[in-house]
Short mmCIF file of the C-alpha atoms (twelve columns), coordinates in Angstrom:
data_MODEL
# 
_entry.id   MODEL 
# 
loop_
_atom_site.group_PDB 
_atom_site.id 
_atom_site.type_symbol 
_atom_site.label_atom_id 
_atom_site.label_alt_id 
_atom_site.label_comp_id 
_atom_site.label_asym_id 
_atom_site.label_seq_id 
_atom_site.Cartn_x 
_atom_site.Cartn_y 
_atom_site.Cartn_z 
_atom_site.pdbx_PDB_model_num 
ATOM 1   C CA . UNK A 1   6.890   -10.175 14.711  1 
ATOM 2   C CA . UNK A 2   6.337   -11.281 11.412  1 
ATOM 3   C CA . UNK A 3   6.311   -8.641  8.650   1 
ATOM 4   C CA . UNK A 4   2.736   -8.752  6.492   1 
ATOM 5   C CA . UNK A 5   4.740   -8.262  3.253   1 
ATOM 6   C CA . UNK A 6   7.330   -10.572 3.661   1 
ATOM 7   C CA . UNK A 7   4.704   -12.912 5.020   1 
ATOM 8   C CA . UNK A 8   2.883   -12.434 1.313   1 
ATOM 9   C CA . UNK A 9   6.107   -12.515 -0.796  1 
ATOM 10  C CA . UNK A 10  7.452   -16.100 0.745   1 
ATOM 11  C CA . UNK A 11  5.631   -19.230 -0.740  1 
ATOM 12  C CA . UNK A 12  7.238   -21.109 -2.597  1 
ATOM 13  C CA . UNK A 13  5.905   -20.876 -6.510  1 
ATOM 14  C CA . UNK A 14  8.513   -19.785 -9.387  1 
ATOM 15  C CA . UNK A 15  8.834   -16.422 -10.700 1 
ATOM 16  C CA . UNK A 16  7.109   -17.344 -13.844 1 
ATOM 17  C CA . UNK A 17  3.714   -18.223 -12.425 1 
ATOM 18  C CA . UNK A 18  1.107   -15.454 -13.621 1 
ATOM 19  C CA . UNK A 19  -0.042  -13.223 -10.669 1 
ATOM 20  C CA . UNK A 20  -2.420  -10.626 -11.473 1 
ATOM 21  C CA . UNK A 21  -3.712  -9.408  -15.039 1 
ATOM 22  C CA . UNK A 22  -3.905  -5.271  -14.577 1 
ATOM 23  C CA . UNK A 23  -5.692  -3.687  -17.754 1 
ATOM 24  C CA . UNK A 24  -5.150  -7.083  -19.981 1 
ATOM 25  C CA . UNK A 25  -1.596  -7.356  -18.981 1 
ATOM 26  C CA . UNK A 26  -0.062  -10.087 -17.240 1 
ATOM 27  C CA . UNK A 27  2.155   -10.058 -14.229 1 
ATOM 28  C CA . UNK A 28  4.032   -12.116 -12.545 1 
ATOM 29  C CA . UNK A 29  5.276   -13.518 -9.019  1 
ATOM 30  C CA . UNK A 30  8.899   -12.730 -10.143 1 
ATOM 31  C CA . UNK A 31  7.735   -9.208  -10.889 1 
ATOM 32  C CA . UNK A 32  6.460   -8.770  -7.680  1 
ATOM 33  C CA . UNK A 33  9.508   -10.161 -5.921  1 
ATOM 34  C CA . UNK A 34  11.634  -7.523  -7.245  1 
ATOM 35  C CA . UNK A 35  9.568   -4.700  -7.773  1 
ATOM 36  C CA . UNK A 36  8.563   -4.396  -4.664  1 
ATOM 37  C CA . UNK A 37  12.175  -4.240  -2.834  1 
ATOM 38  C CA . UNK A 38  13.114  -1.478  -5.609  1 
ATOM 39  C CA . UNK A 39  10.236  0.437   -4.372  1 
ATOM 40  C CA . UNK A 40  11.644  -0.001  -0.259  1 
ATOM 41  C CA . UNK A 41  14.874  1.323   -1.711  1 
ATOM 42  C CA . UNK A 42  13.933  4.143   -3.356  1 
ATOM 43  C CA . UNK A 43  12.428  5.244   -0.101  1 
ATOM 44  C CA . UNK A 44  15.657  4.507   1.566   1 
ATOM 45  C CA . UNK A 45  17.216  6.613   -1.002  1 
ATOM 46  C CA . UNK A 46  15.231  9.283   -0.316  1 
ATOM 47  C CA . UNK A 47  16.057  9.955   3.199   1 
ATOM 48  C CA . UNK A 48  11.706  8.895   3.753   1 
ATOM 49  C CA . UNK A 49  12.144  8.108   7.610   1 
ATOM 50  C CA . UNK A 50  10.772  5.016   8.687   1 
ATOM 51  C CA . UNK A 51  8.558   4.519   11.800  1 
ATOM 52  C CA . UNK A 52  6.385   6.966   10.328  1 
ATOM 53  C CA . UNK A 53  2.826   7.022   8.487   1 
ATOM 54  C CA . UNK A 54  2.057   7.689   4.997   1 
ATOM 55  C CA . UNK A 55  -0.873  8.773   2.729   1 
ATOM 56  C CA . UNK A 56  -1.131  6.977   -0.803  1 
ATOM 57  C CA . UNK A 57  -3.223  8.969   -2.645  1 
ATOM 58  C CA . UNK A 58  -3.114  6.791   -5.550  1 
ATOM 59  C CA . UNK A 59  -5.611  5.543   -8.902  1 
ATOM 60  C CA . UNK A 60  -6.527  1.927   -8.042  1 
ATOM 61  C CA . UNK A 61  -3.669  -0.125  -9.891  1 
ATOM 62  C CA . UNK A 62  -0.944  -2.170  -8.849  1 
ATOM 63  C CA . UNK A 63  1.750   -0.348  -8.834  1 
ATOM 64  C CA . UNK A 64  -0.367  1.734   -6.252  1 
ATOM 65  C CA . UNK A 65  -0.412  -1.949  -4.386  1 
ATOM 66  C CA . UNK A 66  3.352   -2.638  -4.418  1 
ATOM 67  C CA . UNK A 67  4.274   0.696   -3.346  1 
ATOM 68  C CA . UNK A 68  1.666   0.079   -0.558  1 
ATOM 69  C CA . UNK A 69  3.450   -3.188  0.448   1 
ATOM 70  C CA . UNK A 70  6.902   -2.039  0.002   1 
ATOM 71  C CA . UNK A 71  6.087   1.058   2.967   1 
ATOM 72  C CA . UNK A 72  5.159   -1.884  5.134   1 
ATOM 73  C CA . UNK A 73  8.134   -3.891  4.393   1 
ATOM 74  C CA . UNK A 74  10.440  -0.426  4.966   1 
ATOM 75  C CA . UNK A 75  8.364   0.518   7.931   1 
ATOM 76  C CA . UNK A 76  5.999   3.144   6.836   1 
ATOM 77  C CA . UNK A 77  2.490   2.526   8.153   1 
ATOM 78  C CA . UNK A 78  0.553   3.408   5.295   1 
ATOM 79  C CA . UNK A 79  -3.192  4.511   4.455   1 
ATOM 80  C CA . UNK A 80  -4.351  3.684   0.918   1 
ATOM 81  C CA . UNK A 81  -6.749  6.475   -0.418  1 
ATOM 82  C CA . UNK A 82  -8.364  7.035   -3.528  1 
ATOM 83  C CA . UNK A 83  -6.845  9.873   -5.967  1 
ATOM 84  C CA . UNK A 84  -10.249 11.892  -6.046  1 
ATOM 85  C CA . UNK A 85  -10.054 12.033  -2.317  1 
ATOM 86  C CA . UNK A 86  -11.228 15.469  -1.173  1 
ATOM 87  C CA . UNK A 87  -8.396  18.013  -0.042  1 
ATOM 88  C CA . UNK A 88  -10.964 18.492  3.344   1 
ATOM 89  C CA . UNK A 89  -10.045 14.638  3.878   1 
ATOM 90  C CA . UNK A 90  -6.734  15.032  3.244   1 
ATOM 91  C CA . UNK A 91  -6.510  17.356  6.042   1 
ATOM 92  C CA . UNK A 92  -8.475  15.962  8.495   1 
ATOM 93  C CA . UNK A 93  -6.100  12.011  7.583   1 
ATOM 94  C CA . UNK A 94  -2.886  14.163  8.292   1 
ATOM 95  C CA . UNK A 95  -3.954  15.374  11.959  1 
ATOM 96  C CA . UNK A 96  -5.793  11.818  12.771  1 
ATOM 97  C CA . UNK A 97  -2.700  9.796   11.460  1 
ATOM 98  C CA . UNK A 98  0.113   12.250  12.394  1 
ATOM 99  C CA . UNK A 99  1.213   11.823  8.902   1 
ATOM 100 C CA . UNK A 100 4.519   12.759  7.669   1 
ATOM 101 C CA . UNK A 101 4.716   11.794  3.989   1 
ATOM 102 C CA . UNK A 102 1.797   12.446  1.116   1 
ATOM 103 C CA . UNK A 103 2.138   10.285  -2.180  1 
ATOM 104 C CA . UNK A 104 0.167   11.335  -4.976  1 
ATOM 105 C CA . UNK A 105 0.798   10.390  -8.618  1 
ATOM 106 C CA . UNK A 106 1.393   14.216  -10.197 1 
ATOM 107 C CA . UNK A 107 -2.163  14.466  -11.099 1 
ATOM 108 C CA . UNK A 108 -2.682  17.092  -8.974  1 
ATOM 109 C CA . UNK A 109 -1.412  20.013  -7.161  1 
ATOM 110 C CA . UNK A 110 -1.213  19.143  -3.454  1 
ATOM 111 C CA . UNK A 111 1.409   21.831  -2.520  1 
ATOM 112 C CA . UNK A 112 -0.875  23.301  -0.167  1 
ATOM 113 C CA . UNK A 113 0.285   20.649  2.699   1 
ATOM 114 C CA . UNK A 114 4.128   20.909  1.581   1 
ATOM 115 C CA . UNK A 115 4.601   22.952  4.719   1 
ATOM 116 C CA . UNK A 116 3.108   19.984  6.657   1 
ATOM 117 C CA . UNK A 117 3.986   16.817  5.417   1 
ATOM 118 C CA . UNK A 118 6.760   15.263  3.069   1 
ATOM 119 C CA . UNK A 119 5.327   15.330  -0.463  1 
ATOM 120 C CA . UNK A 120 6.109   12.661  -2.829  1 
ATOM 121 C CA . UNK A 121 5.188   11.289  -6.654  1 
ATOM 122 C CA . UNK A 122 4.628   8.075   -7.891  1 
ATOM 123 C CA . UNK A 123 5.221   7.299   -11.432 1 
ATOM 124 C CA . UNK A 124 5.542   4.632   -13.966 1 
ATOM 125 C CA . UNK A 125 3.961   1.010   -13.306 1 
ATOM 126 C CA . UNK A 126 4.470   -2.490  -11.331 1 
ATOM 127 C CA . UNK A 127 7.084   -3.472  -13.818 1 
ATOM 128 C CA . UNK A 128 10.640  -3.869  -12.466 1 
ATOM 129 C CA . UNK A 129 13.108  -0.790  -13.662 1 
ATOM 130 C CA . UNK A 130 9.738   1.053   -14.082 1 
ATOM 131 C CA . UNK A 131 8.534   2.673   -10.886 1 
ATOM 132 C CA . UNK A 132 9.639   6.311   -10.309 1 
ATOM 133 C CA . UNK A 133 9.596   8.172   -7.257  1 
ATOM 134 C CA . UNK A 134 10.441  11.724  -6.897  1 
ATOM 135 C CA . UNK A 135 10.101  13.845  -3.757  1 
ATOM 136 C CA . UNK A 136 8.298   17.508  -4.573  1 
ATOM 137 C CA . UNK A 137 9.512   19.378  -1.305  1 
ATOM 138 C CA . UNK A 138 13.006  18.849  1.479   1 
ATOM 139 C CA . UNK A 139 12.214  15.775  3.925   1 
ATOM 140 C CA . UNK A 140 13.926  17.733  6.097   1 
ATOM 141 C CA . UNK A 141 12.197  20.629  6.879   1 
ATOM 142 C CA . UNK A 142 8.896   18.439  7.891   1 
ATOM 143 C CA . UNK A 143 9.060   17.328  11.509  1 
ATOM 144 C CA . UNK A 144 9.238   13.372  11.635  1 
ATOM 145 C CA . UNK A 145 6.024   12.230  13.789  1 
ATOM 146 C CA . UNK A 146 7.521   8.948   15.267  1 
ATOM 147 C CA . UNK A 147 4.873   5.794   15.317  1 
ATOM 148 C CA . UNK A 148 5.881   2.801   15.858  1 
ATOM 149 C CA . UNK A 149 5.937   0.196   12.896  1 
ATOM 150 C CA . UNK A 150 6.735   -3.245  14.527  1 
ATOM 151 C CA . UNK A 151 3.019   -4.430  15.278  1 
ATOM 152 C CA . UNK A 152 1.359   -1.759  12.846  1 
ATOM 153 C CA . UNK A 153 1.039   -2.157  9.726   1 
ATOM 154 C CA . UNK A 154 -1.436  0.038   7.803   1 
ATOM 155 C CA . UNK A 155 -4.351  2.272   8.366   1 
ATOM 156 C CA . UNK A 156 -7.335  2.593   6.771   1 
ATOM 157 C CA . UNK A 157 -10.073 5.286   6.577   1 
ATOM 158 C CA . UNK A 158 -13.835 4.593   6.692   1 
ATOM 159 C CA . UNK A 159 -16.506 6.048   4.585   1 
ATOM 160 C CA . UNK A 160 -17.283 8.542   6.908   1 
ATOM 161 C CA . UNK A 161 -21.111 7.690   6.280   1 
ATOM 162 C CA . UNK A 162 -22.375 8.340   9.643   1 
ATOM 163 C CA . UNK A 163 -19.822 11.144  10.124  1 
ATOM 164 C CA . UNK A 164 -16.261 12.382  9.806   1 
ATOM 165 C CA . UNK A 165 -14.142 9.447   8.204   1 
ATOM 166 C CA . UNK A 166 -12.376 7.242   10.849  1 
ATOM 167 C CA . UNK A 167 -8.745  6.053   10.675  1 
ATOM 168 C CA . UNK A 168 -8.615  2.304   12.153  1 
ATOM 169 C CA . UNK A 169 -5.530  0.267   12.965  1 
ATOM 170 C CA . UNK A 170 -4.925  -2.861  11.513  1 
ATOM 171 C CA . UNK A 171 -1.736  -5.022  12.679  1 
ATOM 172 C CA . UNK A 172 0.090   -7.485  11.342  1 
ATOM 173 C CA . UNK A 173 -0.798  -10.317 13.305  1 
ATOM 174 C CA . UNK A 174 -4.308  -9.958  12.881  1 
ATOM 175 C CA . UNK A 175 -3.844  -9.624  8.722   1 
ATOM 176 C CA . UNK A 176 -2.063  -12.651 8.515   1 
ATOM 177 C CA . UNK A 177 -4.276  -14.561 11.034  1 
ATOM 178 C CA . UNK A 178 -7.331  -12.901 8.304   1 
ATOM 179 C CA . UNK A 179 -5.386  -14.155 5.310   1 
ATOM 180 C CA . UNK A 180 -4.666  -17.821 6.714   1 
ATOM 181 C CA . UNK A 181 -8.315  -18.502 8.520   1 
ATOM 182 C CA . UNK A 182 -10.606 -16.220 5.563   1 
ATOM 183 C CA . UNK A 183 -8.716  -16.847 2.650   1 
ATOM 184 C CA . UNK A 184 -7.982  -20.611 3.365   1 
ATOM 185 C CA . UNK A 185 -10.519 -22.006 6.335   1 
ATOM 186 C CA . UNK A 186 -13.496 -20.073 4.956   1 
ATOM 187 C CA . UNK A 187 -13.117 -19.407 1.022   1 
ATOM 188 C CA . UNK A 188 -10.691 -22.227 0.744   1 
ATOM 189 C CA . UNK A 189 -9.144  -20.423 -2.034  1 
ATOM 190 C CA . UNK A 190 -6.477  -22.205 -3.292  1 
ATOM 191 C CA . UNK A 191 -3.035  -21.412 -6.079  1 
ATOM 192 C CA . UNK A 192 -5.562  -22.750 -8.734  1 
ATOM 193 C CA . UNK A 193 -8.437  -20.376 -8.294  1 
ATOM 194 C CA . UNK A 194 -9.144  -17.314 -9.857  1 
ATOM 195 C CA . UNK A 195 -10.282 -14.250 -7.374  1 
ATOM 196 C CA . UNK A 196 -11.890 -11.183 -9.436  1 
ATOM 197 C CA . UNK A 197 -12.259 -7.729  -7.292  1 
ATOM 198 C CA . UNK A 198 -14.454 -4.456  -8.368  1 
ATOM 199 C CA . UNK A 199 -13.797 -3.189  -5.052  1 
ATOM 200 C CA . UNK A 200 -11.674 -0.587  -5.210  1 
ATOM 201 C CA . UNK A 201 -8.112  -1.444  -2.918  1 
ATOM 202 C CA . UNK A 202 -8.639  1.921   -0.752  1 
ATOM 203 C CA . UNK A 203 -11.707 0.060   0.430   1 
ATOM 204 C CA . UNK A 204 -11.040 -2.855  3.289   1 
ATOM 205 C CA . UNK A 205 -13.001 -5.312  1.461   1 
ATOM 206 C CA . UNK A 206 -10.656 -5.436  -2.064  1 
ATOM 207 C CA . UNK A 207 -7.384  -4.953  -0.015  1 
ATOM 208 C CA . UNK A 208 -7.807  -7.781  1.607   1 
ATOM 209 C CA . UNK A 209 -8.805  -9.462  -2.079  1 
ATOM 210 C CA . UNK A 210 -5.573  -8.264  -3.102  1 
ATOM 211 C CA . UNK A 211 -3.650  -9.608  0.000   1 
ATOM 212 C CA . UNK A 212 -5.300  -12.695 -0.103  1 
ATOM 213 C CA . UNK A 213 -4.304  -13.349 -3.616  1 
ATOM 214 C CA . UNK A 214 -1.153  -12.660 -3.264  1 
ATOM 215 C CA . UNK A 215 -0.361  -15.005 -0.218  1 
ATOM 216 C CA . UNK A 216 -2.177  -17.943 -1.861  1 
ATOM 217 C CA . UNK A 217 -0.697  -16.979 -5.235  1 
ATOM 218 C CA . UNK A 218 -3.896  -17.141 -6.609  1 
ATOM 219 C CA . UNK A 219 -4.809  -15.731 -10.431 1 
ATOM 220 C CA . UNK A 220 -6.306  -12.324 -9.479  1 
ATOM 221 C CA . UNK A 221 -7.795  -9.821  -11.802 1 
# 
């Protein structure tokens, strides 16, 4: 089984080559390439199990992004969620998901769930040497709920419009089949074109933007 980040990281365009522009600033493919392993090992170092699902509860950037793709590439299955997502939601993701680890980026107090889930922070930005992660409570007095990461690689939530908000599956199979017949048959986006998202990344529609982007190495913004 192929893994959906690797699967993104391996075309072959130099490090150089200008990504993404976040806020005016450029980044690049190089950046990517090694930000997003520092980000795997720094859950390593933390003890994070893998083979176990994950809440991002992150501002729309990209360091929010590469942390999001470096779970996948540890095995964390993880859920992307916007950082004014209600604590009622919160709640209600940890029980659907069987969540064992909460990311937030220190902007607010979410010690309520330290008894339930291991609580992390993400600081700093997509640069390399610039991401920090630092864990808020003991990984090992929350119980590790065991899911298996080979064919599953991320959740996401619905809107909850016509109801309480939904957490669907989405493999990595079917992302990269998404990303190859979408991005290529049907847009036929190529490395030259320019792809510009409002939709936020917690939302299906601008994560798969993002994705897209970054497999085709297209200038995204």
């Amino acid at each position: 089984m192929t893994n959906l980040t690797d699967f993104l990281l391996t075309r072959d365009f130099p490090d150089d080559r200008i990504q993404s522009y976040y806020k005016n600033q450029p980044y690049t493919i190089g950046e990517y390439r090694t930000v997003i392993p520092e980000l795997e090992s720094k859950l390593k170092e933390l003890n994070i199990p893998a083979n176990a699902s994950a809440l991002l509860v992150l501002d729309d950037s990209l360091i929010a992004v590469s942390f999001f793709l470096a779970c996948i590439r540890y095995g964390i299955i993880p859920i992307l969620a916007s950082s004014f997502t209600m604590d009622g939601a919160i709640d209600r993701i940890i029980e659907a998901a069987d969540l064992t680890l909460l990311v937030s980026d220190g902007s607010r107090d979410l010690s309520q769930f330290k008894n339930r889930v291991i609580l992390a922070e993400l600081t700093g930005d997509a640069r390399p040497g610039h991401a920090v992660l630092s864990l808020t409570n003991d990984p090992a007095d929350i119980q590790h709920k065991h899911i298996d990461a080979s064919e599953l690689a991320f959740f996401l939530t619905t809107s909850g419009s016509t109801g309480l908000p939904k957490i669907v599956k989405h493999l990595h199979s079917g992302m990269i089949f998404a990303t190859r017949t979408y991005g290529v048959e049907t847009l036929k986006v190529t490395a030259d074109d320019r792809i510009y998202s409002i939709a936020k990344t917690s939302f299906g529609y601008g994560l798969f933007n993002n994705l897209t982007s970054r497999r085709l190495w297209s200038l995204a913004a």
